[in-house]
N, C-alpha and C positions, 0 to 999 in steps of 0.2 A: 217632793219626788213625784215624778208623774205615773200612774198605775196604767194608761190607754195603752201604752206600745207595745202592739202585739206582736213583738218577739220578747217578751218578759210573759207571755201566757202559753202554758202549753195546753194542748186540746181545749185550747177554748176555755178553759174555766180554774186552771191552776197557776196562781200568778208564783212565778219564778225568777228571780232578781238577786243576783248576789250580791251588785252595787246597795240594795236596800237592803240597808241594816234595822228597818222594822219588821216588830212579828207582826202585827194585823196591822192593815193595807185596805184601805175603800177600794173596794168593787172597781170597774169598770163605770161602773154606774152610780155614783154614790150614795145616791138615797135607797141602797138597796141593800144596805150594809156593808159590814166588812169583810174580809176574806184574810187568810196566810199565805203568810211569804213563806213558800216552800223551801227556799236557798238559805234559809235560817236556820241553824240546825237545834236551835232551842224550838221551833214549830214541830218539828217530829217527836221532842218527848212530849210538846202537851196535845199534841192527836194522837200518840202512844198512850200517854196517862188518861186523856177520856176514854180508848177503847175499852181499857183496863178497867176503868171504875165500870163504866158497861156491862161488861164479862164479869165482875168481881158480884155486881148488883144482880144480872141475870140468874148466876148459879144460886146467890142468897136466896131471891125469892122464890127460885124453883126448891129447890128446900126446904122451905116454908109449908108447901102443900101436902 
C-alpha cells in the first residue's frame, strides 16, 4: 500500500486511510520510521493506552516526592 498520496495525510503529518487496514505505516519518508494509521480504530486505543500509562507514571512519581 502506497503511504505518498497526500490526500491520505492530513495537516501534513497524520496519515489517514481507511482503505489501509495497517496500524503502523512508513512515513512518507521511510527511513524516517513509522507512523499510525489514524482510520484504524485500534490506533486510538494504543495512543489512548500510551497517554494513560503517561498520566498513570506522571501522578506515580509525583507522589513519590
Amino acid at each position: 500500500m502506497e503511504t505518498n498520496d497526500n490526500s491520505h495525510w492530513k495537516y501534513g503529518i497524520f496519515y489517514y486511510n481507511k482503505e489501509d487496514k495497517r496500524i503502523f505505516c512508513p512515513k512518507r519518508l521511510p527511513f524516517t520510521g513509522w507512523t499510525i494509521n489514524f482510520a484504524n480504530p485500534y490506533s486510538i486505543l494504543i495512543v489512548g493506552g500510551i497517554v494513560v500509562l503517561i498520566l498513570l507514571f506522571s501522578i506515580y512519581t509525583d507522589n513519590k516526592q
